[in-house]
LOTORMAR-945988 format. One record per atom (N, C-alpha, C): atom name; x, z, y. Coordinates in steps of 0.2 Angstrom, whole numbers. Layout:
N
+----+-------+-------+-------+
:  a :    xx :    zz :    yy :
+----+-------+-------+-------+
: CA :     X :     Z :     Y :
...
+----+-------+-------+-------+
end
This chain:
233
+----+-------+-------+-------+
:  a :    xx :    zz :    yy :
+----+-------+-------+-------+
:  N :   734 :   849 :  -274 :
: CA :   737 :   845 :  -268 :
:  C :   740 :   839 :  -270 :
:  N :   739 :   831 :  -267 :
: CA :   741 :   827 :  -270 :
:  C :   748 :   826 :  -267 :
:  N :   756 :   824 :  -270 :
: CA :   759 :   822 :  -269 :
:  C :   762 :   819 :  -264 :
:  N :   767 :   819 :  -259 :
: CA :   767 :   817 :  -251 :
:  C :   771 :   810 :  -256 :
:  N :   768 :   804 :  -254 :
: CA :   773 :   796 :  -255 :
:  C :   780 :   796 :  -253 :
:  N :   786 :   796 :  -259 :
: CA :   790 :   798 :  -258 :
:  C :   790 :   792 :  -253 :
:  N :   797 :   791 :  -246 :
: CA :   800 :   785 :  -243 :
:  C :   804 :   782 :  -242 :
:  N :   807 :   775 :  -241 :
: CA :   816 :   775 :  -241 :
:  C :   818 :   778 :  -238 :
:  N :   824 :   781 :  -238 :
: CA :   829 :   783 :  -233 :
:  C :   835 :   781 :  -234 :
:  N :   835 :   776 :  -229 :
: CA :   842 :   776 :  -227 :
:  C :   847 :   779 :  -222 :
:  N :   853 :   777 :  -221 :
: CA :   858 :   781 :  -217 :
:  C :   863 :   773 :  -218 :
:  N :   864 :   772 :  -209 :
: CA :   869 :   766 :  -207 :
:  C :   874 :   768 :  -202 :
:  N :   879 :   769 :  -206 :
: CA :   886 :   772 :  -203 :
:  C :   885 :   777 :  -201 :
:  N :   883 :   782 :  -203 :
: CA :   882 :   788 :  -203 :
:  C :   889 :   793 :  -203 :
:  N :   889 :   795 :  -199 :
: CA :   899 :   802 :  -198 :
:  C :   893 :   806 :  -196 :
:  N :   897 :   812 :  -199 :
: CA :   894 :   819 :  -198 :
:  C :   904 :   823 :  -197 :
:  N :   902 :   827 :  -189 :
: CA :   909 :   830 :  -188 :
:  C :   906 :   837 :  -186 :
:  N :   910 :   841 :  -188 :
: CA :   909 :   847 :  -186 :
:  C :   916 :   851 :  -182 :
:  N :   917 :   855 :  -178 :
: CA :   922 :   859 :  -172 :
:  C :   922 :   852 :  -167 :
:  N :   928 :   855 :  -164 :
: CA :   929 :   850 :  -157 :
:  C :   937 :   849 :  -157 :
:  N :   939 :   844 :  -153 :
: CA :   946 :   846 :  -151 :
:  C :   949 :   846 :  -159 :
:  N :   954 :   849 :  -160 :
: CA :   960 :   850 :  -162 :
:  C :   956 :   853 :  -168 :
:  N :   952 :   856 :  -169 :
: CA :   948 :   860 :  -172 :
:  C :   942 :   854 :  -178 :
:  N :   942 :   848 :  -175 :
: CA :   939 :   844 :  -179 :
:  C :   938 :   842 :  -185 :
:  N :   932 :   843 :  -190 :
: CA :   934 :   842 :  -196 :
:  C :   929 :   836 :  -197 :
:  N :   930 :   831 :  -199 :
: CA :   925 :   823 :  -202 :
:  C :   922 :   826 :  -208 :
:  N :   916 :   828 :  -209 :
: CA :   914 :   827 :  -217 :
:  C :   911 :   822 :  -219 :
:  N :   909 :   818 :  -214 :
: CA :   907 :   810 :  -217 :
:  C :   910 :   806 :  -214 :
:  N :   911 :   800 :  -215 :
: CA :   913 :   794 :  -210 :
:  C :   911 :   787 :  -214 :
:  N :   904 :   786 :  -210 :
: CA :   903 :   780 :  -208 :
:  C :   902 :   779 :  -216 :
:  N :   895 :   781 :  -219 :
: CA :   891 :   783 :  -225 :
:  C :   884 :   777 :  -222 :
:  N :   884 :   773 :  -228 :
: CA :   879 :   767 :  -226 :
:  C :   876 :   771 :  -236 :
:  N :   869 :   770 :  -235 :
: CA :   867 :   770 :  -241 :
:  C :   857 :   770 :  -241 :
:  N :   855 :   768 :  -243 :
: CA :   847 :   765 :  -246 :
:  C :   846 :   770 :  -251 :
:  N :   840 :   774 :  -253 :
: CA :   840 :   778 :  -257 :
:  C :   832 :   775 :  -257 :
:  N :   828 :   772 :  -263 :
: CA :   822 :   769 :  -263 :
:  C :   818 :   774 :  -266 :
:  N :   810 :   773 :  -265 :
: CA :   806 :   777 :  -268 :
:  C :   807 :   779 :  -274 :
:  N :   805 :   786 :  -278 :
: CA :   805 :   787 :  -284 :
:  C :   812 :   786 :  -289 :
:  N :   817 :   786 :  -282 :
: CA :   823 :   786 :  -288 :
:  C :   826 :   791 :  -289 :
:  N :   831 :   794 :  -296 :
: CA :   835 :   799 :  -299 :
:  C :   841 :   797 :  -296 :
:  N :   845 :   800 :  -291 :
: CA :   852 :   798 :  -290 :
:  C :   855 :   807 :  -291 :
:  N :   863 :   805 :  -295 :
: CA :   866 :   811 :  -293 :
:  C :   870 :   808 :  -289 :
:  N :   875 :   813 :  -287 :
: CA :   882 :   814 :  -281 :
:  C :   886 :   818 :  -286 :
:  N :   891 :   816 :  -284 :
: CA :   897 :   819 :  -287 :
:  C :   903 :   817 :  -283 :
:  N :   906 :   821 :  -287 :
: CA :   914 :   822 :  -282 :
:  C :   919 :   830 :  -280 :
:  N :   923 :   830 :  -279 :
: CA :   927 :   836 :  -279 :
:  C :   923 :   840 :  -272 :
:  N :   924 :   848 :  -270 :
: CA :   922 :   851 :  -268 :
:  C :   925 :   848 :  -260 :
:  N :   924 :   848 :  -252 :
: CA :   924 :   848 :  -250 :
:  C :   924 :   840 :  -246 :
:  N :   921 :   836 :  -251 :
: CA :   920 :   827 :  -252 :
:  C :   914 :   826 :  -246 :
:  N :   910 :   831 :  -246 :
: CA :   905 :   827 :  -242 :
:  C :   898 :   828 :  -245 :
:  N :   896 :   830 :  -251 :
: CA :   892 :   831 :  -255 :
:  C :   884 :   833 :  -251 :
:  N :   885 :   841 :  -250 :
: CA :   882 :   844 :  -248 :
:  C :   879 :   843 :  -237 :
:  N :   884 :   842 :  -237 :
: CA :   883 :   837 :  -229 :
:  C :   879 :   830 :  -229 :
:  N :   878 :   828 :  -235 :
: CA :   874 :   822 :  -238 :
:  C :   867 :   824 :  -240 :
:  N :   868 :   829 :  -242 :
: CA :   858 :   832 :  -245 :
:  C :   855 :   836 :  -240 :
:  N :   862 :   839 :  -234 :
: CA :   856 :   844 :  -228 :
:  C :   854 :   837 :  -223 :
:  N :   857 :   832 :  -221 :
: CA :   854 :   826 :  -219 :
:  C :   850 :   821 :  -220 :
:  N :   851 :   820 :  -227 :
: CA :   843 :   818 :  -230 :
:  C :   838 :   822 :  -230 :
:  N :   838 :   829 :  -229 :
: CA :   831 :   834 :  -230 :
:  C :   832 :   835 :  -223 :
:  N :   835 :   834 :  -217 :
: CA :   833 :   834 :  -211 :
:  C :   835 :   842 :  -208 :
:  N :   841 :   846 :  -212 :
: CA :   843 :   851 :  -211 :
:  C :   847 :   849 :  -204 :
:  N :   849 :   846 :  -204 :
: CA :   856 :   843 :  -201 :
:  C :   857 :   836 :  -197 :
:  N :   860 :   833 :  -192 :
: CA :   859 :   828 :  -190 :
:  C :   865 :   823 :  -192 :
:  N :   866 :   816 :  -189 :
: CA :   872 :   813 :  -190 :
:  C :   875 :   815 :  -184 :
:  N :   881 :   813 :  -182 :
: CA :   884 :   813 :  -176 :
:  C :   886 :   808 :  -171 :
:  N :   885 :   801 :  -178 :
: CA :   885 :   796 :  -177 :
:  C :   880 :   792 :  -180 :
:  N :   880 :   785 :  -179 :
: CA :   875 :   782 :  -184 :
:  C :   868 :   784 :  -184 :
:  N :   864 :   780 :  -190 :
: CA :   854 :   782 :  -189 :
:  C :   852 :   784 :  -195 :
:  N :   849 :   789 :  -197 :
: CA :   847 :   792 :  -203 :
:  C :   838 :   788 :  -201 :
:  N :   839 :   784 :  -205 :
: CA :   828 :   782 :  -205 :
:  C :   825 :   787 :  -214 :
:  N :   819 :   787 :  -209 :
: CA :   812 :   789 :  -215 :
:  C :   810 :   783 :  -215 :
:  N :   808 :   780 :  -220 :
: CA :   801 :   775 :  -219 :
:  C :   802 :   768 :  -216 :
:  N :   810 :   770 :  -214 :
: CA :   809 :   762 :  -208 :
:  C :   810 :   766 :  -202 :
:  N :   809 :   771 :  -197 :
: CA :   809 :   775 :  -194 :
:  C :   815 :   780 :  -192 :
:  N :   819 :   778 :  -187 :
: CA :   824 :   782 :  -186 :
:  C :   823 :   790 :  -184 :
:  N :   826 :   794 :  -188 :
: CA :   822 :   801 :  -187 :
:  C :   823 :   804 :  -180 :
:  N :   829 :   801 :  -176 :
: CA :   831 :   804 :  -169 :
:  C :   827 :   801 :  -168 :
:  N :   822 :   797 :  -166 :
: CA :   816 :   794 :  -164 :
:  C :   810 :   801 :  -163 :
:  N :   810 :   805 :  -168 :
: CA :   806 :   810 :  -170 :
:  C :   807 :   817 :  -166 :
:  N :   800 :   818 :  -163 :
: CA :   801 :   826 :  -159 :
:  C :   805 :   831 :  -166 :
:  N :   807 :   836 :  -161 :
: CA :   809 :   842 :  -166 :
:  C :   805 :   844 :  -171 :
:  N :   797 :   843 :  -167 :
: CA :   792 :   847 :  -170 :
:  C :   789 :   843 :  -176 :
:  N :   792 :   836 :  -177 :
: CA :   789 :   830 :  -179 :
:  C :   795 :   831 :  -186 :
:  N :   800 :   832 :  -183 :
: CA :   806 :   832 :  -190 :
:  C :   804 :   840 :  -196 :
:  N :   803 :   844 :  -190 :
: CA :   800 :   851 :  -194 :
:  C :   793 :   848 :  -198 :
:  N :   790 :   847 :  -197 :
: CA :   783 :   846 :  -202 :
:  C :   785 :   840 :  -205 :
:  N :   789 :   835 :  -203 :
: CA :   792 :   833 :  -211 :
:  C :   795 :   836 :  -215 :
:  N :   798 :   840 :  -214 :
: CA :   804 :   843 :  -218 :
:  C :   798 :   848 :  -223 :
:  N :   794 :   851 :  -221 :
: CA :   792 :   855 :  -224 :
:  C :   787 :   852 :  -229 :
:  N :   784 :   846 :  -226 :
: CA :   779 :   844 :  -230 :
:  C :   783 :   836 :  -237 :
:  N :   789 :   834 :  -233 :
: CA :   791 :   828 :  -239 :
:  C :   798 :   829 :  -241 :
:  N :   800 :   839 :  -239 :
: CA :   804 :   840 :  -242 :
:  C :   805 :   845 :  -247 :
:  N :   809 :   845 :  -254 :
: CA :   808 :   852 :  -258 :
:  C :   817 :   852 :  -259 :
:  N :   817 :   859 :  -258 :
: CA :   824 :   860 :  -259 :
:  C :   828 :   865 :  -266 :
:  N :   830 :   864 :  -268 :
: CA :   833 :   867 :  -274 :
:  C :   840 :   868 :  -273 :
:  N :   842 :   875 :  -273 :
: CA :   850 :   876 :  -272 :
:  C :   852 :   881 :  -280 :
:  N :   860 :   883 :  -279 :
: CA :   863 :   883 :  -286 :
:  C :   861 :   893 :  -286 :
:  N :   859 :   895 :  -281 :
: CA :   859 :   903 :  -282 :
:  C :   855 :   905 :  -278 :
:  N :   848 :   901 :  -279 :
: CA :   840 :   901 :  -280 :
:  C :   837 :   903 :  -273 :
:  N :   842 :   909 :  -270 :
: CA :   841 :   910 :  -265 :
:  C :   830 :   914 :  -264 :
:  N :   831 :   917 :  -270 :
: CA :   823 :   921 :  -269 :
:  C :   822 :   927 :  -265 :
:  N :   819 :   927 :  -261 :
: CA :   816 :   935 :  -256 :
:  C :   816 :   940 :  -262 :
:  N :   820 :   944 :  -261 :
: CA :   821 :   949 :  -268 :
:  C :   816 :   955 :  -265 :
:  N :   812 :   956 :  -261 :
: CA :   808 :   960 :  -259 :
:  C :   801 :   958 :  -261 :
:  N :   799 :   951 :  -263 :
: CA :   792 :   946 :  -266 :
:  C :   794 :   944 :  -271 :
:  N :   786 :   943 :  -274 :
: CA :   787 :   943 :  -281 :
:  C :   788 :   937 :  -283 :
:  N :   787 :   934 :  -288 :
: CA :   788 :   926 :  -290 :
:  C :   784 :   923 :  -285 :
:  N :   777 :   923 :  -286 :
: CA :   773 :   919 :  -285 :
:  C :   773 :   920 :  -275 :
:  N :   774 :   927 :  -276 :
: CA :   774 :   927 :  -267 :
:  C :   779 :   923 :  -265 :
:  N :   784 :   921 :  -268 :
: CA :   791 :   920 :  -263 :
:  C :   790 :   909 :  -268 :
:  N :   785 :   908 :  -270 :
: CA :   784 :   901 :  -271 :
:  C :   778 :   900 :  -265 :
:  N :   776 :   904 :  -262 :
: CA :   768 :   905 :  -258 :
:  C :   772 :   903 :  -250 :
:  N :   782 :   904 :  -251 :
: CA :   783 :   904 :  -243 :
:  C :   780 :   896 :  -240 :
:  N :   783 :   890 :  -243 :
: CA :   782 :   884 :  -240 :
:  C :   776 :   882 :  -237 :
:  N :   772 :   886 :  -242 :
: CA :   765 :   885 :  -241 :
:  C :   762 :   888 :  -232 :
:  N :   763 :   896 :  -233 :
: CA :   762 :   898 :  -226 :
:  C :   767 :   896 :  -219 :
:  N :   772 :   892 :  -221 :
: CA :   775 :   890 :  -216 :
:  C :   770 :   883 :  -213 :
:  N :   768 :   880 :  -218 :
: CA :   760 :   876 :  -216 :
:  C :   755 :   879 :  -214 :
:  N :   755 :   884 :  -214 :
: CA :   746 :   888 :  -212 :
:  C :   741 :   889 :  -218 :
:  N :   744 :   886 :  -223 :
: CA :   739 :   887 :  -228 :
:  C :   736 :   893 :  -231 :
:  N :   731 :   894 :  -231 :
: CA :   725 :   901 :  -232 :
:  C :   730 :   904 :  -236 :
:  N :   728 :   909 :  -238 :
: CA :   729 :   917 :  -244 :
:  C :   727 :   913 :  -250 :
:  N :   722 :   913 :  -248 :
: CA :   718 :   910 :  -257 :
:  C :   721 :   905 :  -261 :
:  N :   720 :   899 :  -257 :
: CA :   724 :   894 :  -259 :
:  C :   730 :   891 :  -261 :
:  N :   734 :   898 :  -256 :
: CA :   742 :   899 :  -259 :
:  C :   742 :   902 :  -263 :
:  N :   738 :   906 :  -267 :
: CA :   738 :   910 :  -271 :
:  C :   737 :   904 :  -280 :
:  N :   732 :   903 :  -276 :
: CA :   729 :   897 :  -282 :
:  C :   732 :   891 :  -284 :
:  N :   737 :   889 :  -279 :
: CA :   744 :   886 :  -279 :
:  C :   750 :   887 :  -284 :
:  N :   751 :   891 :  -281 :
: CA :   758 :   897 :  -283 :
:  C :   758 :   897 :  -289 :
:  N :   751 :   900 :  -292 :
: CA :   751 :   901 :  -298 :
:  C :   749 :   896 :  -304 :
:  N :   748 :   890 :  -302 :
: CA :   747 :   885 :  -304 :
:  C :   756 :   881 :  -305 :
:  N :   758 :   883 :  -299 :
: CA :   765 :   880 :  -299 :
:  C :   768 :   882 :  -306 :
:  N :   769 :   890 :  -306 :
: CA :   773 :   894 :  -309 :
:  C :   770 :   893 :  -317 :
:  N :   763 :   892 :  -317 :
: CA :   761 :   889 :  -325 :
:  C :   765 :   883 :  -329 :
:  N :   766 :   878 :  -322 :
: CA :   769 :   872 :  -323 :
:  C :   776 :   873 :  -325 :
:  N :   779 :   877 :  -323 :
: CA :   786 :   877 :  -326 :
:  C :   788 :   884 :  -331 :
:  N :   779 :   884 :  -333 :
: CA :   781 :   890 :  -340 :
:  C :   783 :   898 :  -338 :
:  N :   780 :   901 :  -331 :
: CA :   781 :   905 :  -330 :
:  C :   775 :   911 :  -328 :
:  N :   769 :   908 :  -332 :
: CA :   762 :   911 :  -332 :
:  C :   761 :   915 :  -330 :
:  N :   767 :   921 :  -335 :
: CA :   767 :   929 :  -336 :
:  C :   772 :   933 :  -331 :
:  N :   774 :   929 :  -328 :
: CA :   778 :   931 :  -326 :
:  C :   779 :   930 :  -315 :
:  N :   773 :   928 :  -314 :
: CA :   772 :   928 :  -307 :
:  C :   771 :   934 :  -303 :
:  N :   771 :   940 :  -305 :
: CA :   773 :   947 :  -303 :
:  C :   774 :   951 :  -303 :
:  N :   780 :   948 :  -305 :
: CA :   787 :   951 :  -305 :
:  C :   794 :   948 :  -301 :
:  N :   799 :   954 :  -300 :
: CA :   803 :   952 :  -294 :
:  C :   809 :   948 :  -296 :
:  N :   811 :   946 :  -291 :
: CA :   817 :   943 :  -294 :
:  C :   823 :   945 :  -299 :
:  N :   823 :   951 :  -296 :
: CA :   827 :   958 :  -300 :
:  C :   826 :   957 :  -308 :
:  N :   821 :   958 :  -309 :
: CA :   818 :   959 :  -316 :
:  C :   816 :   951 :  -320 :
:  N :   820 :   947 :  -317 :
: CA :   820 :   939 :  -320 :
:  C :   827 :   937 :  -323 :
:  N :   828 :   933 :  -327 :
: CA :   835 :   932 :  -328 :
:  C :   836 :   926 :  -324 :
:  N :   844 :   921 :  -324 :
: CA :   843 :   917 :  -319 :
:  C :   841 :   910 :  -321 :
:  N :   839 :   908 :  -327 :
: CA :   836 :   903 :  -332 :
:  C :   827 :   903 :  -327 :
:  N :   823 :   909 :  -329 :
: CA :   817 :   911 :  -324 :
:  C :   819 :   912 :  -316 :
:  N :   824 :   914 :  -314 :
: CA :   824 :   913 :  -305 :
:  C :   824 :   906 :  -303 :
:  N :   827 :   902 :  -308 :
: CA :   829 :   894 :  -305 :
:  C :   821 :   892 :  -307 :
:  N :   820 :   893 :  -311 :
: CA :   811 :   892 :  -313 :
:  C :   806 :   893 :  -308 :
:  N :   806 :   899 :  -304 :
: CA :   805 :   899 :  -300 :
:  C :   805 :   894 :  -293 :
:  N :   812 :   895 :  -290 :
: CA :   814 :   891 :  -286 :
:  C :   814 :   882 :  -287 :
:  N :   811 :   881 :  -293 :
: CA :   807 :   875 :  -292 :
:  C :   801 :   875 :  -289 :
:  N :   797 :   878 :  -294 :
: CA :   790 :   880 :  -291 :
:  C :   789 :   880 :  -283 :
:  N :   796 :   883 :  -282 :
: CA :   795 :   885 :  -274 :
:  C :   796 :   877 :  -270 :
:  N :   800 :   873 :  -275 :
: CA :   801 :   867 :  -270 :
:  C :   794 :   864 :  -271 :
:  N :   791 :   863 :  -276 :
: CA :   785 :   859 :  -275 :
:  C :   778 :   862 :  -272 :
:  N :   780 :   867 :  -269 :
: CA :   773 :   870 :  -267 :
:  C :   771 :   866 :  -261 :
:  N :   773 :   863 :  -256 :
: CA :   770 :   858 :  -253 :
:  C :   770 :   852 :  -254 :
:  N :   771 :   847 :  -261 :
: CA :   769 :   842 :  -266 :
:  C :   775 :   838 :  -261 :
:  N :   782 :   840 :  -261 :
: CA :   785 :   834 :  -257 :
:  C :   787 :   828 :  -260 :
:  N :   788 :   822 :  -256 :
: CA :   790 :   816 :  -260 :
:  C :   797 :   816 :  -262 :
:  N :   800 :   819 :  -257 :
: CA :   807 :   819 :  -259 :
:  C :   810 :   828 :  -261 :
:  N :   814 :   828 :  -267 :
: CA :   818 :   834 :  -270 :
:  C :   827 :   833 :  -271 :
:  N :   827 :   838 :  -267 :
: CA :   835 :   837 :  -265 :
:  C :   836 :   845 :  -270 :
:  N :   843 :   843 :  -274 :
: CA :   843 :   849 :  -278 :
:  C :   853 :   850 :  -276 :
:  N :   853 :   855 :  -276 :
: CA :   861 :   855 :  -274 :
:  C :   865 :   861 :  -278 :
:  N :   868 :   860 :  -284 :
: CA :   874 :   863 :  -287 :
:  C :   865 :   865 :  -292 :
:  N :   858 :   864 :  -297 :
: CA :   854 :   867 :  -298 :
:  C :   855 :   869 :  -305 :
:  N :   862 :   870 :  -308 :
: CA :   860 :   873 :  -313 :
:  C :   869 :   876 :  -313 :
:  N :   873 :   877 :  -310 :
: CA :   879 :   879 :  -306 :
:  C :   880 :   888 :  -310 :
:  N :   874 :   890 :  -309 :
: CA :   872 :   898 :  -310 :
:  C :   871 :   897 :  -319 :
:  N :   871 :   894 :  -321 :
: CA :   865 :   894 :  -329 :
:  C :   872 :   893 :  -335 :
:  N :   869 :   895 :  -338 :
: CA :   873 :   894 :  -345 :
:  C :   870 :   887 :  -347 :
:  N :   872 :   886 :  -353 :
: CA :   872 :   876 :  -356 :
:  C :   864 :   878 :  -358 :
:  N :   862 :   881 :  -362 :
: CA :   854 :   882 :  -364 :
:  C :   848 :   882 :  -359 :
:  N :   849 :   885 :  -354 :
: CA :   846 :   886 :  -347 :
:  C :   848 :   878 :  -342 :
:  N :   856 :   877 :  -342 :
: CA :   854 :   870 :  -340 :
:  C :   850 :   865 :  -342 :
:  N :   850 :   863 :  -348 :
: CA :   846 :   860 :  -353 :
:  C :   840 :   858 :  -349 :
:  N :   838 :   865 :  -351 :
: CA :   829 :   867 :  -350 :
:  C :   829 :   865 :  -342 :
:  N :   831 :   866 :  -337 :
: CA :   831 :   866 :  -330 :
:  C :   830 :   859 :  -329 :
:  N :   836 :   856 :  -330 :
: CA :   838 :   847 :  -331 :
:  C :   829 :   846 :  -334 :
:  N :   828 :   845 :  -339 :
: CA :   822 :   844 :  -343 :
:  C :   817 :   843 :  -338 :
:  N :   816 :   850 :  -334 :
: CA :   811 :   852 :  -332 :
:  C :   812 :   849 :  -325 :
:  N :   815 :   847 :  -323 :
: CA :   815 :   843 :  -315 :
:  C :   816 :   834 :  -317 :
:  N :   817 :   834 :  -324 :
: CA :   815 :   825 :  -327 :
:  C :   807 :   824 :  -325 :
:  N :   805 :   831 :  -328 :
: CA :   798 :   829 :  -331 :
:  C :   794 :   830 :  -325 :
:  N :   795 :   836 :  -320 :
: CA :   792 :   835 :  -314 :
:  C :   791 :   830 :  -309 :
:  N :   797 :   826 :  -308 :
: CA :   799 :   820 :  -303 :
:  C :   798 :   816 :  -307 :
:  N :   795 :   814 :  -313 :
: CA :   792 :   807 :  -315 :
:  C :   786 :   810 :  -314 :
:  N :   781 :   816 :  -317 :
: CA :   774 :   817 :  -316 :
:  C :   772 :   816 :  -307 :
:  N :   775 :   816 :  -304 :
: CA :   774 :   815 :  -297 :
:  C :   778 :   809 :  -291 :
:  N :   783 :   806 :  -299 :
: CA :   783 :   800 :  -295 :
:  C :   789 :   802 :  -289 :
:  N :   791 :   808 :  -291 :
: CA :   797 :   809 :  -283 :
:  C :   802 :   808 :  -283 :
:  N :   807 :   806 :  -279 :
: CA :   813 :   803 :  -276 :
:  C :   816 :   810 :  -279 :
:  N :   822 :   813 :  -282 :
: CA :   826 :   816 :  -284 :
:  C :   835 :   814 :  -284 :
:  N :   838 :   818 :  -278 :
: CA :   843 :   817 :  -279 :
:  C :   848 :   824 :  -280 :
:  N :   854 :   823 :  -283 :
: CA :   857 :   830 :  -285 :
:  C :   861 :   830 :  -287 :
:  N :   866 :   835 :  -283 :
: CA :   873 :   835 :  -281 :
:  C :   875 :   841 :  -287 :
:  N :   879 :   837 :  -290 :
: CA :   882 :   841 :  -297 :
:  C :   891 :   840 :  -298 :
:  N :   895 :   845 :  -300 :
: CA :   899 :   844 :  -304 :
:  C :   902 :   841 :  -311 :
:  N :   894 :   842 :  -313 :
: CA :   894 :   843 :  -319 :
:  C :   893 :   835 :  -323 :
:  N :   898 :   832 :  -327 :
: CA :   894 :   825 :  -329 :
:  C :   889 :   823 :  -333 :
:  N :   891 :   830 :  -337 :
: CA :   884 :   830 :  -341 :
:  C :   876 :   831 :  -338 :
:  N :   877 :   834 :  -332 :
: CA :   873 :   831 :  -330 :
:  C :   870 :   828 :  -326 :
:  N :   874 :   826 :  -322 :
: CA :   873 :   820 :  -318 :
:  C :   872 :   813 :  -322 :
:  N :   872 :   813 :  -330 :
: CA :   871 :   809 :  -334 :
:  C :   863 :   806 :  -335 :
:  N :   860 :   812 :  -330 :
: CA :   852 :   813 :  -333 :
:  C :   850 :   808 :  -328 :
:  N :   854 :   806 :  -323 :
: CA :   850 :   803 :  -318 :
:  C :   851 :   793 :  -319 :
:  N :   848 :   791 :  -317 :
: CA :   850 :   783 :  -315 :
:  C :   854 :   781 :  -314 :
:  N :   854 :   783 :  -306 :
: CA :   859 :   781 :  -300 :
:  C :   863 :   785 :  -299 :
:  N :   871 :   784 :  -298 :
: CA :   875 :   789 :  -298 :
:  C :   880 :   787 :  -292 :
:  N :   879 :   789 :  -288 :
: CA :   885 :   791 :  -282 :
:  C :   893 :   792 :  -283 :
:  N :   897 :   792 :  -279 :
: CA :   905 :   795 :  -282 :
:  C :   907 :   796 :  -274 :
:  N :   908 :   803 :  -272 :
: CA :   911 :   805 :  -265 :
:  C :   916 :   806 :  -266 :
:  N :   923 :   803 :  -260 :
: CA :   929 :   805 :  -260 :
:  C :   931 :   805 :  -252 :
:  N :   932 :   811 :  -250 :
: CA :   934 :   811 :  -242 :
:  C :   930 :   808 :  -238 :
:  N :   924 :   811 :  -239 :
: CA :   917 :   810 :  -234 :
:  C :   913 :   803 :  -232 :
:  N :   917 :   801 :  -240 :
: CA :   915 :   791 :  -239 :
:  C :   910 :   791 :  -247 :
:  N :   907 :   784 :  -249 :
: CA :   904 :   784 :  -255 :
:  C :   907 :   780 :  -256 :
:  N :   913 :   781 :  -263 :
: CA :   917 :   777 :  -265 :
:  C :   914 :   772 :  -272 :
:  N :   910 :   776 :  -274 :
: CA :   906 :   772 :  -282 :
:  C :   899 :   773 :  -280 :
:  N :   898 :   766 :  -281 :
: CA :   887 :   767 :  -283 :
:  C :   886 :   763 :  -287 :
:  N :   885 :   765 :  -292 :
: CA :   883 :   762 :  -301 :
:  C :   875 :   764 :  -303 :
:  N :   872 :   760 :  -305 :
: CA :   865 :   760 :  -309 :
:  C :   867 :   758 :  -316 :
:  N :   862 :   763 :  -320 :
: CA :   861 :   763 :  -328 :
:  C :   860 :   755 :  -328 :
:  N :   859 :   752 :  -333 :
: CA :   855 :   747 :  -336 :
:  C :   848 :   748 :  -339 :
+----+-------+-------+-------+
end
């Protein structure tokens, strides 16, 4: 399956609120920011800055409350529900810090879900999956459960699962959060090497500077604003 062409996305004065009344909590306020094809950005910042409220918005989990979140040059509240759904599934891959696998399917079943949420045949999900899972070195290991994987192999996994519909954009949130330093390592390594071979937009919310080192472009949230955006040389 070729690749979905990653596309800008920006966000212009973007606030995202959540409760009502007296009860209101701001997790963003008023977030302008451009995010180009094919680029590494991490996000950083203390726990409660906005982070995560920033990556369910750009994967279309979530809406703004104010402001325009575009795709492509297109405002997404321009887009039916059904229109944001089949992009999400098909230009988005998601990676969280505790894998979050169907502990009842095996590897390759539970890298097969994004697939049937597109209608994609048995066969071809099959021939998919496990072509996924060869890709991030886990050949021997598609038939078995979650249970029986350490969590170096469950994060392995849960890539595989994000690239099973070839999205252009991969949002990874807290992805190596679970791992010990050697297993970061390899994870980091292995989502470099993925998002150049395809060319995809990667962004990823980290605490960690060492890794958020691996990326280009670096973010800095504080109190639901972007206070630092810095590029490598």
């Amino acid at each position: 399956m070729r690749p979905a062409a990653p596309a800008t996305i920006a966000l212009e004065g973007v606030t995202r609120t959540y409760g009502h009344g007296a009860d209101e909590v701001p997790a963003l306020r008023g977030v302008d920011l451009t995010i180009a094809p094919g680029e590494f950005v991490s996000v950083e910042g203390p726990s409660g800055c906005g982070k995560t409220t920033l990556l369910n918005l750009l994967g279309l989990l979530d809406a703004p409350t104010t402001g325009v979140l575009r795709w492509g040059g297109r405002p997404v509240g321009d887009r039916s529900d059904r229109e944001r759904t089949r992009l999400r599934l098909e230009g988005v891959g998601f990676i969280f810090q505790r894998f979050y696998l169907l502990p009842t399917l095996t590897a390759r079943e539970n890298v097969e879900l994004p697939m049937r949420a597109l209608g994609v045949g048995r066969a071809e999900r099959a021939r998919r999956a496990s072509g996924l899972l060869g890709e991030v070195g886990l050949t021997r290991r598609e038939r078995a459960y979650p249970h029986q994987l350490s969590g170096g192999e469950e994060q392995r996994v849960a890539v595989a699962r994000a690239l099973a519909n070839a999205p252009g954009l991969l949002l990874a949130d807290e992805p190596t959060g679970e791992l010990d330093s050697g297993n970061t390592q390899a994870i980091l390594d292995l989502l470099v090497r993925v998002r150049a071979a395809r060319s995809a937009t990667l962004v990823l919310v980290t605490h960690n500077p060492e890794v958020a080192a691996r990326a280009r472009r670096h973010l800095g949230m504080l109190d639901g604003k972007i206070v630092r955006d810095a590029r490598d040389a």
